[in-house]
mmCIF file as Biopython writes it, N, C-alpha, C and O atoms, coordinates in Angstrom:
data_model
#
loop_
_atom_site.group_PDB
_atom_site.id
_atom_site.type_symbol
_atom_site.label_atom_id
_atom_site.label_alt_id
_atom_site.label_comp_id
_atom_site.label_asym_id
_atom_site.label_entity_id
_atom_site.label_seq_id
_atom_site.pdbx_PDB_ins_code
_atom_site.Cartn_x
_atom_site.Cartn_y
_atom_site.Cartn_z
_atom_site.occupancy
_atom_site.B_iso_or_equiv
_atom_site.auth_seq_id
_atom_site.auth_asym_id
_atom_site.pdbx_PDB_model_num
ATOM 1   N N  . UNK A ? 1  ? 172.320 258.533 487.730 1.0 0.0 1  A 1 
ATOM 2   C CA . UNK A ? 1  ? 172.666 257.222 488.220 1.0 0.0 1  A 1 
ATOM 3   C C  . UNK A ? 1  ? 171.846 256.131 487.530 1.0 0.0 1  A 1 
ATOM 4   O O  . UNK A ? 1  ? 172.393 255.028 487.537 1.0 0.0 1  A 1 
ATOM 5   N N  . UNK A ? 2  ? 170.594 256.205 486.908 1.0 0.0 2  A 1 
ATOM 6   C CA . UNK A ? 2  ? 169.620 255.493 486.756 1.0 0.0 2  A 1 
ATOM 7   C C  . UNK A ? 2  ? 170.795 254.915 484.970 1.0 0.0 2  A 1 
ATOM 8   O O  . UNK A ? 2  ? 171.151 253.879 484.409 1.0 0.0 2  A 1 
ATOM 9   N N  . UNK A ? 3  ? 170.908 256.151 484.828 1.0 0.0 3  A 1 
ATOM 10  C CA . UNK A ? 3  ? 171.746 255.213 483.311 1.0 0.0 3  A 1 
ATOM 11  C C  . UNK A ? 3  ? 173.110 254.489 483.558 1.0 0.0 3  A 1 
ATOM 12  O O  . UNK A ? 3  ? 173.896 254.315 482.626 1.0 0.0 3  A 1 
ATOM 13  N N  . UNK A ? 4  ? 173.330 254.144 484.608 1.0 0.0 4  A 1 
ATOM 14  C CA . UNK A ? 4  ? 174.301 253.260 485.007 1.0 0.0 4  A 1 
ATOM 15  C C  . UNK A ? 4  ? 173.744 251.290 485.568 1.0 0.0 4  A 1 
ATOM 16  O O  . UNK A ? 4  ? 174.133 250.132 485.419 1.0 0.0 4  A 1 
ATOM 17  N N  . UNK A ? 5  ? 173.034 251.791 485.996 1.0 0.0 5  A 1 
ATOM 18  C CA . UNK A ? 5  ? 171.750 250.761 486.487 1.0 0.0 5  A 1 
ATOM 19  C C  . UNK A ? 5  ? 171.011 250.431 484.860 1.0 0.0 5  A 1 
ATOM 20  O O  . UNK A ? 5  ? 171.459 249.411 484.337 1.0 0.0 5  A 1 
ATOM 21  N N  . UNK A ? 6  ? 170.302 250.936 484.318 1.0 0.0 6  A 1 
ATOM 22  C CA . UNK A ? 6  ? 169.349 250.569 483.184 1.0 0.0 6  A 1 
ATOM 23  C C  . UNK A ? 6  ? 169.886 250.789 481.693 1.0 0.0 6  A 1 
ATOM 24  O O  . UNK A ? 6  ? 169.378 250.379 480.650 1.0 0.0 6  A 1 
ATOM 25  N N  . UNK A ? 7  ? 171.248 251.675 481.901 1.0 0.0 7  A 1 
ATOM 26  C CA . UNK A ? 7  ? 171.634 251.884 480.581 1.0 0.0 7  A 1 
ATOM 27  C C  . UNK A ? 7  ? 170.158 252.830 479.665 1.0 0.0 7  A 1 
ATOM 28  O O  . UNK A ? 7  ? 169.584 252.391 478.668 1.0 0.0 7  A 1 
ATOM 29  N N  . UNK A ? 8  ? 169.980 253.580 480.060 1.0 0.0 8  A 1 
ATOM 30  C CA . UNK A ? 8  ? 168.135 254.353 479.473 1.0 0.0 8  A 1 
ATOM 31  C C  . UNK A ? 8  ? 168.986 255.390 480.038 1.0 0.0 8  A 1 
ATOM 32  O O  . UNK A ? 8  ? 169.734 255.381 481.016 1.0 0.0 8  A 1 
ATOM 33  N N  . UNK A ? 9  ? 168.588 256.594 478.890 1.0 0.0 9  A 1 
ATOM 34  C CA . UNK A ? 9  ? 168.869 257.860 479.093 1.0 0.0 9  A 1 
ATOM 35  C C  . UNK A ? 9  ? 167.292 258.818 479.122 1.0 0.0 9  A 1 
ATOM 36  O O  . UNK A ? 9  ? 166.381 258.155 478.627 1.0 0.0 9  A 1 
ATOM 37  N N  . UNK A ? 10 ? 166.951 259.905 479.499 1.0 0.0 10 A 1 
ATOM 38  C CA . UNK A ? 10 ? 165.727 260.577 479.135 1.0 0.0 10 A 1 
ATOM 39  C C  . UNK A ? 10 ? 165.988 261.540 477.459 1.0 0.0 10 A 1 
ATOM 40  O O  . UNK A ? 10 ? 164.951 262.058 477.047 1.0 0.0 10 A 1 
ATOM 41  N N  . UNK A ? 11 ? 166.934 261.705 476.796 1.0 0.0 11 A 1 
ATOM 42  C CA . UNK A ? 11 ? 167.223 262.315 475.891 1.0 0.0 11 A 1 
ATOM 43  C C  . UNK A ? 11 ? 166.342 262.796 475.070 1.0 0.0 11 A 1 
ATOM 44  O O  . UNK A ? 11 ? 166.379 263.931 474.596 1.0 0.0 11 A 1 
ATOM 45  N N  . UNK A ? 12 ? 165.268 261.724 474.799 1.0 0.0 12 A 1 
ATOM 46  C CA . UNK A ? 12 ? 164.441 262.106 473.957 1.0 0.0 12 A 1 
ATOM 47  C C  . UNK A ? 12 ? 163.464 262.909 474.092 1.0 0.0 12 A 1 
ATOM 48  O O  . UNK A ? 12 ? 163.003 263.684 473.254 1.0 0.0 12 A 1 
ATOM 49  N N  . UNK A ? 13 ? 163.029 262.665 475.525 1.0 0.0 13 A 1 
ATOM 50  C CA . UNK A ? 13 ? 161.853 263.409 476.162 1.0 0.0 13 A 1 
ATOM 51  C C  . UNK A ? 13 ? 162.219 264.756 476.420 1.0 0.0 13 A 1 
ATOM 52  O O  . UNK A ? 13 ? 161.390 265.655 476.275 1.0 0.0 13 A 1 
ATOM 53  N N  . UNK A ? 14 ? 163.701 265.041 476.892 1.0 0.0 14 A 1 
ATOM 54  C CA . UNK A ? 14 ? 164.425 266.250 477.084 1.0 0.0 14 A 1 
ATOM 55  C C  . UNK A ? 14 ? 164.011 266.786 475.657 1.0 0.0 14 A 1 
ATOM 56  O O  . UNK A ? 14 ? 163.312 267.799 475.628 1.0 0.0 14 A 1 
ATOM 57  N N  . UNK A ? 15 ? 164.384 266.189 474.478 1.0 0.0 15 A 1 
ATOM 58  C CA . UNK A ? 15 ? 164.629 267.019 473.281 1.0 0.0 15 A 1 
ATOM 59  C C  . UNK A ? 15 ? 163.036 267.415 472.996 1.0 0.0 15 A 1 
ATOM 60  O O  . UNK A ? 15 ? 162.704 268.503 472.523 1.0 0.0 15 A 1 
ATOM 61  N N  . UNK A ? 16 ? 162.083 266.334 473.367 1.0 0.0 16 A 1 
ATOM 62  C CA . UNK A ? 16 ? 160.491 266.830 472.846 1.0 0.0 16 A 1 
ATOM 63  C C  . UNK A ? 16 ? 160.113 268.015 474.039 1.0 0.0 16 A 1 
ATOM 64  O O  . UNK A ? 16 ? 160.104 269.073 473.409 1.0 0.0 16 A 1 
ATOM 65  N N  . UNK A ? 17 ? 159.921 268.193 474.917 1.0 0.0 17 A 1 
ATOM 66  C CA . UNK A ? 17 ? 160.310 269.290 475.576 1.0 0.0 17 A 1 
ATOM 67  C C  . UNK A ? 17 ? 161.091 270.713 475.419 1.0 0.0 17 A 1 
ATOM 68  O O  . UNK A ? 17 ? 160.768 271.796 475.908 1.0 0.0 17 A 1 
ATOM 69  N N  . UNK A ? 18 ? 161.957 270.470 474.781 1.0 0.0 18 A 1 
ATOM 70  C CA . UNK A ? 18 ? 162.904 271.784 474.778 1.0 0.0 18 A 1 
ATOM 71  C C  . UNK A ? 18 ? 161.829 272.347 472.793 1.0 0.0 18 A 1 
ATOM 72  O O  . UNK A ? 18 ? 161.853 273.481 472.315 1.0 0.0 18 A 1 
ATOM 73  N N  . UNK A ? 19 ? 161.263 271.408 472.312 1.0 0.0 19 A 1 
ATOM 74  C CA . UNK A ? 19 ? 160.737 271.218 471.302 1.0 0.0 19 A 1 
ATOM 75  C C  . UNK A ? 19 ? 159.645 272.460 471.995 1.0 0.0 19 A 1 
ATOM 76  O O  . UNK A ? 19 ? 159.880 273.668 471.978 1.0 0.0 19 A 1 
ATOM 77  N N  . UNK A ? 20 ? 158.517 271.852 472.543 1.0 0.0 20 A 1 
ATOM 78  C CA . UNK A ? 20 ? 157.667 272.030 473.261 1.0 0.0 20 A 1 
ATOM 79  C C  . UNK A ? 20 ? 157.670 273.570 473.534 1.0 0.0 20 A 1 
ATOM 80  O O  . UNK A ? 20 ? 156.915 274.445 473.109 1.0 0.0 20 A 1 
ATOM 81  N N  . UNK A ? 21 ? 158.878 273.643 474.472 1.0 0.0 21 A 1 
ATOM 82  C CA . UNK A ? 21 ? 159.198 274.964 474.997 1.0 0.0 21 A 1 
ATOM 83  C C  . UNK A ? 21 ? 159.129 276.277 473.754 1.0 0.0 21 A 1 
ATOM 84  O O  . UNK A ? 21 ? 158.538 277.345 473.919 1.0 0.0 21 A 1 
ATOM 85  N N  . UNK A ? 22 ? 159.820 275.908 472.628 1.0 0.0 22 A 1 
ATOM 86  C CA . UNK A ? 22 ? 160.170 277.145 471.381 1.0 0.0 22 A 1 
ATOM 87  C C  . UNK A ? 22 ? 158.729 277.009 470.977 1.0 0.0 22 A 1 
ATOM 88  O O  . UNK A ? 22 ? 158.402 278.076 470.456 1.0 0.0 22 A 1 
ATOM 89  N N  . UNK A ? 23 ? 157.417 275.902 470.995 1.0 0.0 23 A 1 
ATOM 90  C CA . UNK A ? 23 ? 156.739 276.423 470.674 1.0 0.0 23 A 1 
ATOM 91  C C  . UNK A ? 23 ? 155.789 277.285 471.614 1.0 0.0 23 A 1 
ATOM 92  O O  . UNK A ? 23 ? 154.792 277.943 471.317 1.0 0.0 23 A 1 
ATOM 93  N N  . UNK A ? 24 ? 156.273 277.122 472.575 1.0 0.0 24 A 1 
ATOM 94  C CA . UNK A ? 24 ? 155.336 278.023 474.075 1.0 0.0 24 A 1 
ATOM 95  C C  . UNK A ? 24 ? 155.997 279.565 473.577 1.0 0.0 24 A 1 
ATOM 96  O O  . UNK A ? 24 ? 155.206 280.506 473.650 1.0 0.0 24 A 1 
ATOM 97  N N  . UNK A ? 25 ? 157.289 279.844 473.118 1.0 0.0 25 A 1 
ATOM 98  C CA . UNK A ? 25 ? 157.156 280.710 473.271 1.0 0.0 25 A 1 
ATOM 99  C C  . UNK A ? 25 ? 156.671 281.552 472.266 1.0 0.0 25 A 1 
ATOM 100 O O  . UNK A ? 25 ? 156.396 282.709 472.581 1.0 0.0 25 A 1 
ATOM 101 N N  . UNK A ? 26 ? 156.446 281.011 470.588 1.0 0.0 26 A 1 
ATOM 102 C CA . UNK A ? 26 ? 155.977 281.316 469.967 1.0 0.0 26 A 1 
ATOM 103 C C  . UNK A ? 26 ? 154.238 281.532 470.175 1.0 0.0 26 A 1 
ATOM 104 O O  . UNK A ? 26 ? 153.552 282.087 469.317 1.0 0.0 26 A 1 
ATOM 105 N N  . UNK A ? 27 ? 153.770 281.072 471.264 1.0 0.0 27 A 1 
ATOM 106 C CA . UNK A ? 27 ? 152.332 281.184 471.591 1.0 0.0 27 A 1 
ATOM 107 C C  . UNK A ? 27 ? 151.777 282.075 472.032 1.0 0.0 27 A 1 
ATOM 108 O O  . UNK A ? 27 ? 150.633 281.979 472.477 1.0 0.0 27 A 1 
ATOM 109 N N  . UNK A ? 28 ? 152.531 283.277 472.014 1.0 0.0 28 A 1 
ATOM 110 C CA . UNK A ? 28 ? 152.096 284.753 472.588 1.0 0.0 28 A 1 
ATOM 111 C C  . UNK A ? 28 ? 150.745 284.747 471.817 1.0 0.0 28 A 1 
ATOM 112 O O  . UNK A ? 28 ? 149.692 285.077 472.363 1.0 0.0 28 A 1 
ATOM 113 N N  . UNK A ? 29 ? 150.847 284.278 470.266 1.0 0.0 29 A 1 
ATOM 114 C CA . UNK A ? 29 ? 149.688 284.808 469.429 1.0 0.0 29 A 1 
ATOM 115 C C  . UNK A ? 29 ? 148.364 283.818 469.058 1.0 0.0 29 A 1 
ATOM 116 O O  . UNK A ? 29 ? 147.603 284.043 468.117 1.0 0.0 29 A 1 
ATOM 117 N N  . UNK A ? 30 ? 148.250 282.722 469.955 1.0 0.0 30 A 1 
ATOM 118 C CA . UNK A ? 30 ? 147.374 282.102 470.140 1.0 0.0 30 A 1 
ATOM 119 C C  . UNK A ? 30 ? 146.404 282.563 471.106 1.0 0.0 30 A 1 
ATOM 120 O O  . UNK A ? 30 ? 146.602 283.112 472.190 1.0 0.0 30 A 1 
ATOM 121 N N  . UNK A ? 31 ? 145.080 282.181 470.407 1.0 0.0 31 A 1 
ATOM 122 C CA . UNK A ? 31 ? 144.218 283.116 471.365 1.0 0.0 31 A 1 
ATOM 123 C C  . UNK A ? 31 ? 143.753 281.863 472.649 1.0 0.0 31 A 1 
ATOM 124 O O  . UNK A ? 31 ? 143.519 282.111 473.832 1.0 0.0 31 A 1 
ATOM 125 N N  . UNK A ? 32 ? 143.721 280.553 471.994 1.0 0.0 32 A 1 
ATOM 126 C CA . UNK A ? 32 ? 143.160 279.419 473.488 1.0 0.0 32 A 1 
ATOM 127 C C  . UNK A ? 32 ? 144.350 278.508 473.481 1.0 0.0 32 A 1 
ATOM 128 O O  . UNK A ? 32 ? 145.416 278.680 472.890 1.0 0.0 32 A 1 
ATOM 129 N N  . UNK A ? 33 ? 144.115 277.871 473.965 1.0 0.0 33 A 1 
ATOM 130 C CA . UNK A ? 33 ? 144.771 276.563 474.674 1.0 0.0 33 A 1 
ATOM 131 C C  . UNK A ? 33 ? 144.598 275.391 473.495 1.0 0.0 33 A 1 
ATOM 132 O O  . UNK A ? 33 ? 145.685 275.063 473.021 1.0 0.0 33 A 1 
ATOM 133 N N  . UNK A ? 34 ? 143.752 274.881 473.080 1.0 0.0 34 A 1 
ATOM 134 C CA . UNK A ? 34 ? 143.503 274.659 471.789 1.0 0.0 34 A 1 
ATOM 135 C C  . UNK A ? 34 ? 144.151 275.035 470.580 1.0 0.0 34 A 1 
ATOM 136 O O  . UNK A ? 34 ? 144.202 274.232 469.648 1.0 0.0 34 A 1 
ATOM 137 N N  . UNK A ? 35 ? 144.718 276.315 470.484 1.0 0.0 35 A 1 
ATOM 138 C CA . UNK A ? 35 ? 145.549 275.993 469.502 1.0 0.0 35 A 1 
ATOM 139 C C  . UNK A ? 35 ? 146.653 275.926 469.234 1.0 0.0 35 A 1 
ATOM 140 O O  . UNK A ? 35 ? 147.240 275.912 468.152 1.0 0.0 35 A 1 
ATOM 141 N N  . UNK A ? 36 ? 147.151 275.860 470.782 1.0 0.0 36 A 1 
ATOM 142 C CA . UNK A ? 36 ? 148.523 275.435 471.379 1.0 0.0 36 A 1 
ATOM 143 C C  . UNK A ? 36 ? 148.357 274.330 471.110 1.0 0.0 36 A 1 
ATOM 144 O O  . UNK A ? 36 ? 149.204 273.855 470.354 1.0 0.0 36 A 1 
ATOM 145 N N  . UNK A ? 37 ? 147.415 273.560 471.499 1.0 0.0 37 A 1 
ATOM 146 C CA . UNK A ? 37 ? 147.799 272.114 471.526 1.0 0.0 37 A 1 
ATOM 147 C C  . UNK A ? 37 ? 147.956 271.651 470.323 1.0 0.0 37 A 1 
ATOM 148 O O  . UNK A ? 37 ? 148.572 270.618 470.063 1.0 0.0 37 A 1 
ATOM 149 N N  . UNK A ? 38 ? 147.283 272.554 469.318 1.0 0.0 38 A 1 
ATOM 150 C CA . UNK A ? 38 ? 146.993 272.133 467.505 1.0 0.0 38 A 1 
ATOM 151 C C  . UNK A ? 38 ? 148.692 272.428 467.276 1.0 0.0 38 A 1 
ATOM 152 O O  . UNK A ? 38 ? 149.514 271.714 466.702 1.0 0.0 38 A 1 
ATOM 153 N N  . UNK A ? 39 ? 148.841 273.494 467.819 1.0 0.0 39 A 1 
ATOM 154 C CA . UNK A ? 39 ? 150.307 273.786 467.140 1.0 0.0 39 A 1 
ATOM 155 C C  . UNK A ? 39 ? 151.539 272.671 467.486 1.0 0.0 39 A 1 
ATOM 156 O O  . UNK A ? 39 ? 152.569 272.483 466.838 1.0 0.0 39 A 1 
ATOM 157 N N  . UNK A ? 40 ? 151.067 271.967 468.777 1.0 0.0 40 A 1 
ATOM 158 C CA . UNK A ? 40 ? 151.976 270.945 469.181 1.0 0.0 40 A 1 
ATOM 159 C C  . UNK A ? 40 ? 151.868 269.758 468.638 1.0 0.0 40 A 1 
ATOM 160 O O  . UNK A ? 40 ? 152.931 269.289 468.231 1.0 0.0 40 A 1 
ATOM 161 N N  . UNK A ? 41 ? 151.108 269.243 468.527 1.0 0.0 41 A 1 
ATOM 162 C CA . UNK A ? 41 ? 150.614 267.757 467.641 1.0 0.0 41 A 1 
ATOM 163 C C  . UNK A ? 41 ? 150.867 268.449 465.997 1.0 0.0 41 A 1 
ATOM 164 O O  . UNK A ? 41 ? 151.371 267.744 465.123 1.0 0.0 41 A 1 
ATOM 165 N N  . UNK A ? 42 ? 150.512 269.679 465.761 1.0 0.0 42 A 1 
ATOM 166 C CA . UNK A ? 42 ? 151.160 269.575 464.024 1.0 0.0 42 A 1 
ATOM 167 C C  . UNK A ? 42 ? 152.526 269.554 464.080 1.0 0.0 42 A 1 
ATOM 168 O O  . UNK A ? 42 ? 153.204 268.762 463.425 1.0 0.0 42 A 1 
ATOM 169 N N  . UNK A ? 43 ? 153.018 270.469 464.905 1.0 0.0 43 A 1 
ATOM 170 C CA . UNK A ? 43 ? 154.886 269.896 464.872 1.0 0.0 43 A 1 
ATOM 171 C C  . UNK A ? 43 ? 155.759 268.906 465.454 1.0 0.0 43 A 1 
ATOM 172 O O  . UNK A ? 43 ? 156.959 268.689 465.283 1.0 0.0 43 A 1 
ATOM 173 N N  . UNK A ? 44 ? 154.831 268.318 466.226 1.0 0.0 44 A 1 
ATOM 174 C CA . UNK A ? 44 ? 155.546 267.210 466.756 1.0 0.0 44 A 1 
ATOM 175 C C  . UNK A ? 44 ? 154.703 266.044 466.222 1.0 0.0 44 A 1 
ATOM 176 O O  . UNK A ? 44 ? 155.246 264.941 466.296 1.0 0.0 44 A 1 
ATOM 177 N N  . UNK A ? 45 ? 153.982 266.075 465.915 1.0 0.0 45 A 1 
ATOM 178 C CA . UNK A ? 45 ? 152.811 264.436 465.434 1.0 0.0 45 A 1 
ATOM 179 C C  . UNK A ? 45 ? 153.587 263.888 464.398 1.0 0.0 45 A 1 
ATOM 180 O O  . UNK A ? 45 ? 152.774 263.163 463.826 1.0 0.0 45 A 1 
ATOM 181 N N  . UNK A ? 46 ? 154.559 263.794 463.856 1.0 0.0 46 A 1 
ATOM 182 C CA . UNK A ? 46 ? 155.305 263.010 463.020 1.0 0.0 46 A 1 
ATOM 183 C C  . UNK A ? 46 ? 154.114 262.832 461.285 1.0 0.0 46 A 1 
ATOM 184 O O  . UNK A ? 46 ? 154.017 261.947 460.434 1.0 0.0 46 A 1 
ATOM 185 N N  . UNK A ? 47 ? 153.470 264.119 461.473 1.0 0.0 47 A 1 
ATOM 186 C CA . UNK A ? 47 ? 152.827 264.038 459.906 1.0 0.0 47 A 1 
ATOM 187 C C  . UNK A ? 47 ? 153.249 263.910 458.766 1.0 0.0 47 A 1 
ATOM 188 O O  . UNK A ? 47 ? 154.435 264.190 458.937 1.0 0.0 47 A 1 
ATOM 189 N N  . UNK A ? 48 ? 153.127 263.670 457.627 1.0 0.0 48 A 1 
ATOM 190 C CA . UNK A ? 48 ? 153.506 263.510 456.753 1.0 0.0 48 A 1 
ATOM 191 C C  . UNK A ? 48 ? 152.729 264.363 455.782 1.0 0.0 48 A 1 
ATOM 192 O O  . UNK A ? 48 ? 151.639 263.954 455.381 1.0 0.0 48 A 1 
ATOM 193 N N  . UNK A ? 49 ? 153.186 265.458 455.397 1.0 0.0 49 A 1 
ATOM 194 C CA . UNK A ? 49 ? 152.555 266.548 454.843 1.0 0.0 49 A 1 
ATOM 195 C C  . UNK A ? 49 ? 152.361 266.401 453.300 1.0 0.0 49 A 1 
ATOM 196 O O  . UNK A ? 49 ? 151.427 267.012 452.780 1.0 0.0 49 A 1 
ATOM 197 N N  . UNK A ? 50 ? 152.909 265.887 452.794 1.0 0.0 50 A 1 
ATOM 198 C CA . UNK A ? 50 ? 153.483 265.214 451.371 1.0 0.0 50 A 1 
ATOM 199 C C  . UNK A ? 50 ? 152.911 263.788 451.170 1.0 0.0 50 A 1 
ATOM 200 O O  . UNK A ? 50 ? 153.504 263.176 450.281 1.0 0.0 50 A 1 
ATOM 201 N N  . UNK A ? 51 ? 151.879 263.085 451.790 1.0 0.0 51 A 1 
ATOM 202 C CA . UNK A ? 51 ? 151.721 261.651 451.411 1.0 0.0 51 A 1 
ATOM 203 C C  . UNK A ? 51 ? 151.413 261.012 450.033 1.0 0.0 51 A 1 
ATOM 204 O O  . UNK A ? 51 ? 150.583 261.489 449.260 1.0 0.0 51 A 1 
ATOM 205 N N  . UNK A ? 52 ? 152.031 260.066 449.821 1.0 0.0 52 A 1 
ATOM 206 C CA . UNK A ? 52 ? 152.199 259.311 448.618 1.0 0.0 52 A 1 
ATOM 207 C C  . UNK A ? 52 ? 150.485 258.647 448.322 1.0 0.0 52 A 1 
ATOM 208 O O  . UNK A ? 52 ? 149.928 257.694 448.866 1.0 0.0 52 A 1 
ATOM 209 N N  . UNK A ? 53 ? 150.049 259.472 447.384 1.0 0.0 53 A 1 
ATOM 210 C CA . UNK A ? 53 ? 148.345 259.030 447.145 1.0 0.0 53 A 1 
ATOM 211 C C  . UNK A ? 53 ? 148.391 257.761 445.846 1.0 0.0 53 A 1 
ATOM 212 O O  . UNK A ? 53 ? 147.758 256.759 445.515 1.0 0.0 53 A 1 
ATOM 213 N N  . UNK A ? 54 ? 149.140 258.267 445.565 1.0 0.0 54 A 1 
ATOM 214 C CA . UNK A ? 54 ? 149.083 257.298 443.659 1.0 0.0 54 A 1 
ATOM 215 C C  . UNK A ? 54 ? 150.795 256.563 443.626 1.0 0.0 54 A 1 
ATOM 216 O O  . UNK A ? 54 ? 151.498 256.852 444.594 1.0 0.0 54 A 1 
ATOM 217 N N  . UNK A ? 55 ? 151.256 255.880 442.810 1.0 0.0 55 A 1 
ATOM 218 C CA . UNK A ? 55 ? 152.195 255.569 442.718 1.0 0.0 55 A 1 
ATOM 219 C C  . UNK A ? 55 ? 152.523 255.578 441.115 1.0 0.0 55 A 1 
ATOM 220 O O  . UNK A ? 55 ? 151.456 255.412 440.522 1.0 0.0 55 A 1 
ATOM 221 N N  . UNK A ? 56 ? 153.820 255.738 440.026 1.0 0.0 56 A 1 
ATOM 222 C CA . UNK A ? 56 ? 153.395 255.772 438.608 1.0 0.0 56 A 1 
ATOM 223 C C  . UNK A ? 56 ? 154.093 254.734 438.213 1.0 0.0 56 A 1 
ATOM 224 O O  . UNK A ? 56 ? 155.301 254.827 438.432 1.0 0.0 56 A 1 
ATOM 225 N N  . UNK A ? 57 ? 153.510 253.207 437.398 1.0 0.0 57 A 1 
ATOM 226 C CA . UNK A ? 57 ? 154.044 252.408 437.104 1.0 0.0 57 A 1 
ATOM 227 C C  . UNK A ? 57 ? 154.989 252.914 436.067 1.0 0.0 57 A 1 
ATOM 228 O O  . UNK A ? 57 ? 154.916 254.068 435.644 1.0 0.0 57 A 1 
ATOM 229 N N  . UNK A ? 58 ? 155.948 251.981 435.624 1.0 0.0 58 A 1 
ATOM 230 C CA . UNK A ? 58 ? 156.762 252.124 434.753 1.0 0.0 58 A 1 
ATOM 231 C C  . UNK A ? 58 ? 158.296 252.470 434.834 1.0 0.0 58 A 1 
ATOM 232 O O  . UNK A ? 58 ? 158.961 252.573 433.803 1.0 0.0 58 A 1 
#
């Protein structure tokens, strides 16, 4: 009902979640909590693994 009223859906949060979830279940092989959380901020932190250091004129 709320997206009839505000026009706002939760979609996104649904999708970072269901995100979330495939990596919980891949976490059998983490030994703490810590590197769950490492594993969540590296796949979801919007990194840029490839960053542009130099640029080549010409």
């Amino acid at each position: 009902m709320t997206y009839f009223d505000l026009r706002i859906t939760n979609a996104h949060a649904e999708g970072i979640n269901s995100r979330i979830q495939a990596i919980k279940v891949k976490a059998n092989r983490y030994r703490n909590q810590d590197h769950f959380k490492t594993a969540i901020l590296f796949h979801l932190g919007g990194l840029d693994l490839y960053p542009v250091t130099h640029r080549v004129v010409g």
